[in-house]
C-alpha positions in Angstrom: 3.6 3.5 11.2 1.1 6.3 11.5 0.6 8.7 14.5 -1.8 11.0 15.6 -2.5 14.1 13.1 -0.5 12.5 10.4 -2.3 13.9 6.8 0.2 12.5 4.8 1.0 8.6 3.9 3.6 6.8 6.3 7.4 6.4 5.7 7.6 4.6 2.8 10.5 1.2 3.0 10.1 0.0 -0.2 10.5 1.1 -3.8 6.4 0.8 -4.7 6.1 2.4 -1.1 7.8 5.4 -2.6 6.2 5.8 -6.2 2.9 5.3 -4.4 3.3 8.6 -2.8 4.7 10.1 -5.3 1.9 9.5 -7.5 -0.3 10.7 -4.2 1.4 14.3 -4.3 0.9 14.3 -8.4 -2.3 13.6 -8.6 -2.8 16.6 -5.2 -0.9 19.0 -7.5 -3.0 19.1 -10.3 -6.2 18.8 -8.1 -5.5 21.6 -5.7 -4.6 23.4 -9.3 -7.9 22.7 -11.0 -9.7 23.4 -8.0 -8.1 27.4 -7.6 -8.7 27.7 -11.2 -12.5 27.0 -11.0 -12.7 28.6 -8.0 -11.1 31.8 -9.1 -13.7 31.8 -11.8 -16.5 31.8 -9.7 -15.7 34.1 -7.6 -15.2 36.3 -10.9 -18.3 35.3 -12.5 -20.4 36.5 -9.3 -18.5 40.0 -9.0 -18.6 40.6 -12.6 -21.5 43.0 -14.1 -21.3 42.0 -17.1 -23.4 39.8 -19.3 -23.3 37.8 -21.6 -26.7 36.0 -22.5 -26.4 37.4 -25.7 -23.9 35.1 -26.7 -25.3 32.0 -28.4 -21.9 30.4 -29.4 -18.3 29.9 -28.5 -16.7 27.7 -30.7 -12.7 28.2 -29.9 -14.3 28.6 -25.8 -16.1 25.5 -26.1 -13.2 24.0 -27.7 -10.7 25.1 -24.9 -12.9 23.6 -22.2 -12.8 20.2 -23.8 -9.4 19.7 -24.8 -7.7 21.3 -21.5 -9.4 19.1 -19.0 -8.9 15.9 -21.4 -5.2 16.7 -21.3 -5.5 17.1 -17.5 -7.3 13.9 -17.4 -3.9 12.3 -19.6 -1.4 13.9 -16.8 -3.4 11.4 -14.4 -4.0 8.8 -16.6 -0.6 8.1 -17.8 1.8 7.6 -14.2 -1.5 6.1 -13.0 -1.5 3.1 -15.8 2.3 3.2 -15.2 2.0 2.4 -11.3 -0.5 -0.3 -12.0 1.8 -2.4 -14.0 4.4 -2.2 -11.5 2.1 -2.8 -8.6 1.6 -6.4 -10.6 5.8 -6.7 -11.5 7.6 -9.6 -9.6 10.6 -9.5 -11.3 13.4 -11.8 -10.2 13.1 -12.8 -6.8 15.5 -13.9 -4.7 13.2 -14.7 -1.4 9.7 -16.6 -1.5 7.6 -16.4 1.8 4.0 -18.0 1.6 1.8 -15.8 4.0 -1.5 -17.8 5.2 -4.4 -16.1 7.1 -6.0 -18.2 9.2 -8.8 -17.1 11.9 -7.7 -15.6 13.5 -3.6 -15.1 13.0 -0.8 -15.0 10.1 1.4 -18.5 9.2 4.7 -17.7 7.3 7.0 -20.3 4.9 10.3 -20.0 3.8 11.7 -22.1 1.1 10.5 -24.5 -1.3 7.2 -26.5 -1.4 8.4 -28.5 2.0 8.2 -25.2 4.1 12.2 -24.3 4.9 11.3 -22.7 8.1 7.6 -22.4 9.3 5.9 -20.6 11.7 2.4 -19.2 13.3 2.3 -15.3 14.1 0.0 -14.3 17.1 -1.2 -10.4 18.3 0.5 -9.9 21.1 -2.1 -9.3 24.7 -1.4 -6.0 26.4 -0.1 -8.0 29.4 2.2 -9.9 27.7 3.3 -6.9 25.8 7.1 -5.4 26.8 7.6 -2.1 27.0 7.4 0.0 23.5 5.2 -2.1 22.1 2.6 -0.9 20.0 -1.2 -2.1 21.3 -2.6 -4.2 18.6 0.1 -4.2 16.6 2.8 -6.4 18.0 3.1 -9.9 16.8 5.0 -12.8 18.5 7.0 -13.9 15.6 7.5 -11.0 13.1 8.0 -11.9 9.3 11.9 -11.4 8.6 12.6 -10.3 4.6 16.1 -8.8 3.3 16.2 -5.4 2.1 18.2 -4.7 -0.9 16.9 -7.8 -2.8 13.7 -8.8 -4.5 11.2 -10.5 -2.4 7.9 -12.5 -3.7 5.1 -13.1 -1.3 3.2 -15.5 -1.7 -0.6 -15.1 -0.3 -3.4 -17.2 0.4 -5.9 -18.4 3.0 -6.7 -21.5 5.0 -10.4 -20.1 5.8 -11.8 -17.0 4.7 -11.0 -14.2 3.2 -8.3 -12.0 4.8 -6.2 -9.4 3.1 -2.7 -8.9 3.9 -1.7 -5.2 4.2 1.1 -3.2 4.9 0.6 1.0 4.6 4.5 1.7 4.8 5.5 -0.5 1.4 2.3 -0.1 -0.2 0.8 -3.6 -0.8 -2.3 -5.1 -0.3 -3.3 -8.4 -1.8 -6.4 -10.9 -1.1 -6.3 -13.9 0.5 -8.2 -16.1 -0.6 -9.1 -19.5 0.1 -8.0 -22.3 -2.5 -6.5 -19.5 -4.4 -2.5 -18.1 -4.2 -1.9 -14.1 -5.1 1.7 -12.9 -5.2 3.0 -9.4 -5.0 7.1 -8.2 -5.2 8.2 -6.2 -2.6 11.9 -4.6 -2.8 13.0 -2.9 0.8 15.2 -0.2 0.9 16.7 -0.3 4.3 15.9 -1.9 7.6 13.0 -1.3 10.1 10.0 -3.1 11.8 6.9 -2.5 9.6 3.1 -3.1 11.1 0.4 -3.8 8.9 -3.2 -5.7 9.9 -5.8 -7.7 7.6 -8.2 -5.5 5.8 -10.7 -7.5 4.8 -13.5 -8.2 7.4 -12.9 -11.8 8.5 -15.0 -12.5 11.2 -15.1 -11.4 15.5 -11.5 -11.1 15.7 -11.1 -9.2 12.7 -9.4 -6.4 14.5 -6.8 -8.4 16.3 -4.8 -10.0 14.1 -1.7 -7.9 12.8 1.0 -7.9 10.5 4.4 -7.6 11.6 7.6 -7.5 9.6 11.1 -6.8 9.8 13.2 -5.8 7.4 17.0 -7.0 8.0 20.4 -7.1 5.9 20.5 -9.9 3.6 23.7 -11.5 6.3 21.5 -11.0 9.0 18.4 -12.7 7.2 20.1 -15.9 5.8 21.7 -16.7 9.5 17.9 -16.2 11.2 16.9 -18.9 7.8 19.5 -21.3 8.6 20.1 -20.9 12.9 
């Protein structure tokens, strides 16, 4: 999760989670770049005494200051497209959990159409919370998914719009009523991951987080089954 004075993104425990921030620190390389460059030029351009308003064209100039930023514009352009297609890949999964927002708390599924193993998932009060729990953040019954394996989450709402968001593996998917949106997460290792709806759903818009955990897939089956 993220703490005070933290510029960067959060620990990243998924695969997506990872190429998201590298595409973050791309995309901050050739900015900072661009922006010493013109910056430099400036500051050259107001201490220069020279002039130049004699000049009425500069073809191979002109030329230079066209194709340079289109190709800086392709650096972006391509990992960019490249991320959005994976942000949209499901690939095989081996776990389906349906995710439900409901006014104003999370409902998880396991398993087929039937629901395997269901359950509601509440923001935990300050009062009830133990000690080391995060204020806002804690859930009563945290969403359980193996790392190591691909997952498929299956999203949609039972009243309004919510949004299901979680920083740390870098998803964020609508949900939307009479509508089901699926994502593929893949975890890299274990951990307890806090997330909360972002999408303005009403009063208690603010209090109802996102809370999973990820676990080996030994651990996860025996938790399904017991």
């Amino acid at each position: 999760m993220s703490f005070w004075g933290q510029l960067g993104f959060q620990d990243s425990f998924s695969g997506l989670g990872f190429e998201l921030a590298f595409f973050h620190d791309h995309a901050m390389f050739v900015l900072v770049l661009v922006s010493s460059f013109v910056g430099y030029m400036m500051v050259c351009l107001l201490k220069s005494s020279l002039s130049s308003r004699f000049v009425v064209e500069a073809q191979g100039l002109e030329a230079a200051w066209t194709v340079v930023p289109g190709l800086l514009l392709l650096v972006l352009a391509i990992p960019s497209v490249r991320l959005l297609y994976l942000l949209d890949e499901v690939g095989g999964p081996v776990v389906s959990v349906k995710a439900v927002g409901h006014q104003w708390y999370w409902s998880y599924e396991f398993g087929d159409g039937a629901g395997l193993v269901g359950f509601d998932s509440y923001m935990v009060s300050g009062g009830d919370m133990s000690s080391g729990g995060y204020r806002l953040l804690e859930v009563d019954n945290r969403c359980v998914l193996p790392y190591g394996v691909d997952s498929r989450i299956l999203v949609s709402s039972a009243d309004v719009i919510h949004a299901w968001a979680l920083p740390s593996i870098g998803v964020k998917v609508d949900a939307v009523p009479g509508r089901i949106n699926q994502l593929g997460v893949h975890l890299m290792g274990s951990g307890v991951m806090y997330g909360q709806c972002s999408e303005i759903c009403g009063v208690n818009h603010s209090f109802m987080p996102i809370g999973l955990e990820s676990v080996s897939p030994s651990v996860f089956y025996r938790w399904l089954v017991f």
